[in-house]
NUKOL-501142 format. One record per residue (C-alpha): x, y, z. Coordinates in pm, whole numbers, plus 50000, padded with zeros to 5 digits. Layout:
REM NUKOL-501142
XYZ ...
END
This chain:
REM NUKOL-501142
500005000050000 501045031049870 501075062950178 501405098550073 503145122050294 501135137750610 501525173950490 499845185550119 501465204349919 502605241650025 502875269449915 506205273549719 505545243349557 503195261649356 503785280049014 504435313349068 501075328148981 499155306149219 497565281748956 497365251148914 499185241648539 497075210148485 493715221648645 493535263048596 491745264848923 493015290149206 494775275549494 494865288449848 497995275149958 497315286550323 494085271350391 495135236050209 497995234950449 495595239850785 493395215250654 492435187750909 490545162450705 491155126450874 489765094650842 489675072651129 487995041950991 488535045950610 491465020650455 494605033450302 494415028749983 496415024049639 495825054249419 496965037949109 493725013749170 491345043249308 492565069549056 489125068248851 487125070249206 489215103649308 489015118148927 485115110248934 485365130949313 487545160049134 484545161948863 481635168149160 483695194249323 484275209549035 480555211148952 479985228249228 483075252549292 481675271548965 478965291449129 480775294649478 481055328049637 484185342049778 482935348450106 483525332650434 481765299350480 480865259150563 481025234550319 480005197250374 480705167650161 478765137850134 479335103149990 476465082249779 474335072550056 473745109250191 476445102550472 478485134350542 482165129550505 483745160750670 482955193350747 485155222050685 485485264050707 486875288950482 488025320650474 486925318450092 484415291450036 485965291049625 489065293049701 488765262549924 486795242949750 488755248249434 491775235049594 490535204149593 489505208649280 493285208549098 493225165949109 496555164549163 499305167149498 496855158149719 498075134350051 496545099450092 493835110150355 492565142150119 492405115749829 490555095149976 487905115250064 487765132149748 487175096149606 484115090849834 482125129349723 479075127349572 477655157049624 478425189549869 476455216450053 477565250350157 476265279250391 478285315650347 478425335050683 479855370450774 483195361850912 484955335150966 484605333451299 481555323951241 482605296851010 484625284551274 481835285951517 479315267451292 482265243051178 482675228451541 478635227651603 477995204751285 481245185751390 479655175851674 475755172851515 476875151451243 480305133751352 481635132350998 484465102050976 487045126150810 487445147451106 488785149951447 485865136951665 485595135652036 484885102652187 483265114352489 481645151252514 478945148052807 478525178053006 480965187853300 479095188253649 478915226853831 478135235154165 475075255554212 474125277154503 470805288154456 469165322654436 465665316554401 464515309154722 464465326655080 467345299455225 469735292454951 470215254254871 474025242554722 473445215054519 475465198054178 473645207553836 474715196253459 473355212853161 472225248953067 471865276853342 468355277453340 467975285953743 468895315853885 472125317054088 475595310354095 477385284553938 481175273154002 482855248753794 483685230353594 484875198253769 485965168253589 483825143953773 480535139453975 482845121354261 484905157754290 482025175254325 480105153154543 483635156454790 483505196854775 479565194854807 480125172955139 482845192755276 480925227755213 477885208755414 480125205255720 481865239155675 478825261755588 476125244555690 473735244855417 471105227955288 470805204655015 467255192355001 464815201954734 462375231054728 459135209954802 461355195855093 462265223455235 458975240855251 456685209055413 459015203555685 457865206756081 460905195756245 464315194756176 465805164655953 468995139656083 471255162255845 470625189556073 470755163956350 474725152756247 475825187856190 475365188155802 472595217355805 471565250155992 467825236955979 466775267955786 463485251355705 462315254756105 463585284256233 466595271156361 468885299356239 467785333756121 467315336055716 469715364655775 472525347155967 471815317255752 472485340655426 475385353255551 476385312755550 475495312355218 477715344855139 480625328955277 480585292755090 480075315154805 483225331454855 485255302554907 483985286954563 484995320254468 488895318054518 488565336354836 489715308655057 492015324255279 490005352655397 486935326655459 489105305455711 490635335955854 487655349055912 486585317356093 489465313056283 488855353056435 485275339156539 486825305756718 489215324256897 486435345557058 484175320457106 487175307057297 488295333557465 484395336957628 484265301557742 481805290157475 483925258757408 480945240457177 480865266756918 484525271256904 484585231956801 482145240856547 484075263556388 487305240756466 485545212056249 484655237255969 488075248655902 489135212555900 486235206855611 487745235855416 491345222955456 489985187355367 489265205555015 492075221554955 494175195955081 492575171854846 492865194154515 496445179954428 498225205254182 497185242854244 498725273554153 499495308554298 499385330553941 496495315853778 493285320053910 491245307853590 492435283853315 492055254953129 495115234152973 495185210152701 498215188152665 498495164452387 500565133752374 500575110552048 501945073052034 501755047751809 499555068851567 497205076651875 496385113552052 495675119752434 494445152352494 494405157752913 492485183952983 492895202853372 490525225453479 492015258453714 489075281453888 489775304554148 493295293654237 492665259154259 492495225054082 489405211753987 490365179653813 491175169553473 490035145053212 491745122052972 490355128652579 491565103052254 489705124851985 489705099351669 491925118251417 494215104251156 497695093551239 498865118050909 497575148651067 499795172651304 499305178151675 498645216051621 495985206651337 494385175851614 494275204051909 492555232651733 489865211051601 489315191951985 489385228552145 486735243251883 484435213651985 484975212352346 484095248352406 480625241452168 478395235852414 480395255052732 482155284752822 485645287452802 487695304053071 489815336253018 493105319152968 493525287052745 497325272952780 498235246052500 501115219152470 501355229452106 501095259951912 498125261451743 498625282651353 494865301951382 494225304451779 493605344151738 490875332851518 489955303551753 490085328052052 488465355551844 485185329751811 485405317352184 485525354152294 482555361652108 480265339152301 481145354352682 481765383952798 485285387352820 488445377952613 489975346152600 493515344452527 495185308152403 498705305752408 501615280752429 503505293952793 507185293752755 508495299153062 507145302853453 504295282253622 501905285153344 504885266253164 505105240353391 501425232353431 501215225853099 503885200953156 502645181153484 499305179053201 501365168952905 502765141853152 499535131353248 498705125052885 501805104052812 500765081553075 497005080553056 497835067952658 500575046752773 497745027552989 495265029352716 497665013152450 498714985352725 495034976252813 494254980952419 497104953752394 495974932252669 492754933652519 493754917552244 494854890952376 491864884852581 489734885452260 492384863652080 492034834952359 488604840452394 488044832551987 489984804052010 488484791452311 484724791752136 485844777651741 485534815251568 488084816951287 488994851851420 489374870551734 485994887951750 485964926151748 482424930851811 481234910552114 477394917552213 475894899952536 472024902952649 470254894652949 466794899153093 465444909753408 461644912953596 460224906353905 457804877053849 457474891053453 456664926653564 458864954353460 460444928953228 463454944453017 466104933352811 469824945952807 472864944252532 476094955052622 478984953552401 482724951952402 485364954152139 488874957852115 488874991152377 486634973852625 482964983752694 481745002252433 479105020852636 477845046652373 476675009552219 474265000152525 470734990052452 467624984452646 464374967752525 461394972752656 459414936252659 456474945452487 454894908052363 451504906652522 451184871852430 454394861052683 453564844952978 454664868353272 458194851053357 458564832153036 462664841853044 462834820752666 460274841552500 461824877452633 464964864352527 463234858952116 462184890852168 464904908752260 467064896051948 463994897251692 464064931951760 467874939351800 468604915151460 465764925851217 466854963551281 470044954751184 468964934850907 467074963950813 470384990750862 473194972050756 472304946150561 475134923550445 473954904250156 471604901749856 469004885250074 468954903750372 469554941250088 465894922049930 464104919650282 465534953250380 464254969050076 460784954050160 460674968950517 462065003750399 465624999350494 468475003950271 467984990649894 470954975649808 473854956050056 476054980950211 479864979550146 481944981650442 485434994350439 487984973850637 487614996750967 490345005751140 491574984751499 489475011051713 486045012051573 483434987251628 481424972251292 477734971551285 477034933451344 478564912151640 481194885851584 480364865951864 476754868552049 476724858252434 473594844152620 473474846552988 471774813453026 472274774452977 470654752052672 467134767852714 468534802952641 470344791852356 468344772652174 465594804252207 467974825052100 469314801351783 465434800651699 464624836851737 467714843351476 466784816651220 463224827851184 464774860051068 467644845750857 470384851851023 472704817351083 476054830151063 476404845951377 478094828151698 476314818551987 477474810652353 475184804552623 476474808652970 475044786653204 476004796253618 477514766853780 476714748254134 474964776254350 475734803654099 479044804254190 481614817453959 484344801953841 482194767653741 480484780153413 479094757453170 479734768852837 476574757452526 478084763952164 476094751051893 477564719851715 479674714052075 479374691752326 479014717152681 482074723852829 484084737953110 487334765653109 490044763553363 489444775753686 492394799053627 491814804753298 492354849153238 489714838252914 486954826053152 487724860353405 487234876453096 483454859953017 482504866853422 483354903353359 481614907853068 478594882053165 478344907253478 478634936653321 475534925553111 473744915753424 474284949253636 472904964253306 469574948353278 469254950453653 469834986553671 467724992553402 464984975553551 464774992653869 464655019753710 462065011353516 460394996253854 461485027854075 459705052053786 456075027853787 456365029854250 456075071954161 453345073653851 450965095353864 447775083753782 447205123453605 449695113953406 447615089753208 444495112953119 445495125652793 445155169552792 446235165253162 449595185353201 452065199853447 449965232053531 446615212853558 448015182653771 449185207354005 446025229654004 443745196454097 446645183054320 446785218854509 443085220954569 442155187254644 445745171654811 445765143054710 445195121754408 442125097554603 440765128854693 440615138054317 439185097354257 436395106554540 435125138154399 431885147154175 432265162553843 431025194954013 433505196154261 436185191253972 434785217753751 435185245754043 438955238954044 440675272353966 442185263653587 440415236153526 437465241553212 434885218153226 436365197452912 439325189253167 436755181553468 434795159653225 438025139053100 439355137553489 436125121153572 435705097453318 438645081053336 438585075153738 435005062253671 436055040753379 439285027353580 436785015253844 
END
């Protein structure tokens, strides 16, 4: 296989005039050297052999660079099926899109996806900030598989200390900033702030219940009982004393630390000083709370009250981006990132496009330190500036702490990808042994296992984890819902048809394989003709499973085998997993079709392997169903009557108290309940009536 160097080709190998001599179309030799197409799961490829497929690509662009403007802009390609291929910005939308227009000096990953285009879309916009703006947002909407994706953007928990009630409640939020108040953050995970949330309890003294809490109790609750609360809600403390609690924590998240424990060490050594030995240990145990979290926040710094810093490490063709978060003075954690990007691409080119999209749904701070220079972070800071209301500055430090915090990160990054490539290895070798161990001709790189779980048949659900060659793959998780009404409550064999009916006809129906299952896909709607995989690359998980595991013995497997021959499907492995004497692991029977049952080592790191993924499965479907159970204990019966929403339910809840009460009463008595018409009283009635 042929591979084309990692940078295109710049500027001053261009003819002087800034044309290409073969194509005639203008070349911006700038923007073609920034660009940061990548393909992740695409195969290299010979060009020699794909030279027609990247001329026929050339001929599309062109068709469409012809009418392009020369304004700033997003363009998005797209291959046959109406799959989006990458999404890019320009300074000049034809400029751009002409330079991959010239069909010629293009590097392997470029050529390929010209080869794939089919057709393109474009939207102009006043600057290109903008551009920028809008790149990252569609990035993220659309995950095209030539560009840097992350693998994991979930929100970042804050701390929130309320402001829109008379005793202020401190509590951990994700998502927008819908309530009023103040907000400190971000941390890098739930268990840091539930540790600052615990310690601010004991310090400050404030309370964490909810609203409706708050307001219906009569006595005090055990948190006020163990010293975790003032017991605002009874009049134990004044609401002004009690805000001037709130005040203080508020300060402390605030970077005002110092003065906060000097403050309370003035008021211990009076209480002291007048005898009053209890309080003084109150305030004693409070200081020790706020030591306990800044003892506890690891690196912090003495010049930097606000930053964020990215450090990127790359090995074996694979980025780490670590990502520490600064507020106030102090560390608030940090998070390991490996965006998928193509090994060809440049550090610089892999940490712009990861900073655009982490900052897409979040503020950025007022200081951004990188690991690398980054070729258009004015422009980058220019966009991020534009959504708050100061300036953010991004800058490679050279020298001082700022320097050397960017190294302790960069450090972290070598060694969080250092682990990830050993367990990536390991991992191989599990899946290795476990292929041979079950007959499959390959180690499998999609492994799916299901379970099911109810309580006598009710609440029944079925769950699907899946592993691969990184581990649990948890973006992959399903749940179904047992919906059969013709299943006998319990019937753990029919749930289990169910469950892969569903899961294997929708993937019949998405990704079919052959001519038969492209001919029943076509007749349910699905995709008309077999889909063509590329060989993905070691990281990326294909559509259908190599290897299907059955928590169960013979029963299981045979309902299973049945449920995926009535749909056609025979080439996929099966393993039931059948719990030994007393359920006790280590003495798993293994059922593989065609095999007579059998037994692994006690020792065996292959069978350790099955437990831990036959568990995982189980804790899924369990915690799934008690959810499921948990959310049926607390239904509203209001819920059911269809016109019946939030404003009503509380309108009948608030005037009769409870929802028997609303059972008991006449239609007239309904129809006098302030905001309820007579349509609603009529509907409420009927279907209490009907129910009984």
């Amino acid at each position: 296989m042929s591979r084309a160097p990692s940078k295109d080709r710049s500027a001053k190998d261009l003819p002087p005039d800034g044309f290409d001599d073969q194509d005639g179309f203008r070349e911006d030799a700038a923007e073609e050297a920034q660009d940061h197409a990548q393909a992740d799961d695409a195969p290299e490829i010979d060009f020699d052999f794909e030279e027609g497929a990247v001329k026929a690509g050339t001929e599309v662009i062109r068709r469409f660079w012809t009418t392009l403007p020369t304004s700033p802009g997003v363009y998005r390609m797209f291959d046959d099926k109406g799959d989006v291929l990458y999404v890019g910005k320009a300074k000049n939308l034809k400029a751009r899109v002409g330079s991959y227009a010239r069909g010629q000096a293009h590097s392997n990953r470029i050529a390929r996806m010209i080869s794939q285009t089919a057709a393109m879309e474009f939207v102009t916009t006043a600057t290109e900030t903008e551009a920028l703006l809008l790149e990252a947002n569609l990035i993220k909407q659309l995950k095209p598989r030539f560009n840097v994706l992350m693998r994991d953007d979930k929100s970042f928990p804050y701390i929130l200390v309320t402001a829109d009630s008379e005793a202020p409640q401190i509590v951990k939020h994700r998502g927008a900033r819908r309530r009023k108040g103040s907000y400190y953050g971000p941390f890098a995970s739930v268990w840091a702030v539930n540790r600052t949330v615990n310690a601010l309890q004991r310090a400050f003294l404030l309370r964490t219940c909810t609203d409706s809490y708050y307001e219906n109790r009569t006595r005090p609750c055990l948190l006020y009982q163990i010293k975790r609360c003032s017991g605002p809600c009874t009049g134990e403390i004044d609401l002004a004393d009690y805000q001037g609690l709130a005040d203080s924590a508020k300060s402390f998240l605030a970077g005002k630390s110092n003065a906060v424990k000097d403050r309370m060490r003035e008021e211990m050594q009076a209480a002291s000083e007048t005898m009053e030995f209890e309080r003084a240990a109150r305030f004693r145990d409070r200081i020790a709370a706020l030591s306990a979290i800044q003892g506890t926040q690891g690196v912090n710094t003495q010049g930097v009250e606000e930053a964020d810093v990215f450090a990127l490490d790359e090995q074996a063709g694979q980025f780490c981006i670590e990502v520490f978060f600064f507020r106030n003075f102090q560390n608030w954690g940090n998070r390991a990132y490996f965006p998928k990007a193509d090994r060809t691409m440049t550090p610089d080119e892999v940490l712009a496009s990861f900073i655009g999209q982490f900052y897409d749904d979040k503020p950025a701070p007022r200081i951004v330190l990188v690991s690398h220079a980054i070729e258009d972070a004015e422009l980058l800071a220019a966009a991020l500036s534009s959504r708050t209301e100061y300036r953010v500055d991004i800058h490679q430090p050279q020298r001082g702490e700022r320097k050397n915090l960017v190294e302790y990160a960069q450090r972290n990054a070598k060694e969080a990808l250092g682990r990830r490539l050993a367990d990536t290895a390991s991992q191989g070798k599990l899946l290795t042994a476990l292929g041979q161990s079950f007959g499959l001709p390959a180690a499998p790189r999609r492994i799916e296992v299901y379970d099911n779980s109810h309580i006598m048949g009710t609440n029944a659900v079925g769950g699907m984890i899946v592993a691969g060659p990184t581990g649990f793959a948890k973006q992959h998780y399903r749940t179904f819902n047992i919906k059969s009404e013709e299943l006998t409550p319990g019937d753990d064999y029919g749930m289990m048809r169910e469950v892969l009916q569903r899961r294997f006809k929708r993937l019949v129906k998405e990704n079919p394989r052959t001519a038969r299952e492209a001919a029943i896909a076509a007749s349910e709607g699905g995709v008309p003709e077999p889909a063509i995989e590329a060989a993905p690359e070691s990281d990326t998980l294909p559509p259908w499973p190599d290897l299907v595991l059955i928590d169960g013995g013979k029963g299981q497997l045979d309902a299973a085998r049945t449920a995926l021959e009535e749909i056609g499907v025979t080439d996929v492995s099966l393993v039931g997993i059948a719990k030994g004497r007393d359920r006790d692991a280590g003495r798993e029977t293994f059922f593989v079709p065609g095999r007579p049952p059998f037994k692994l080592p006690p020792r065996d790191p292959t069978l350790y392997f099955v437990q831990r993924l036959r568990d995982e499965a189980h804790r899924f479907a369990i915690g799934t169903h008690r959810a499921k159970r948990k959310r049926e204990m607390v239904k509203n019966p209001l819920d059911e009557i269809a016109g019946i929403g939030p404003s009503r339910k509380r309108a009948l809840l608030h005037h009769f108290g409870t929802v028997k009460a609303i059972q008991r009463a006449a239609f007239e008595d309904l129809a006098k309940t302030p905001g309820v018409n007579a349509a609603t009283a009529r509907a409420v009635y009927d279907f209490f009536h009907t129910q009984t």
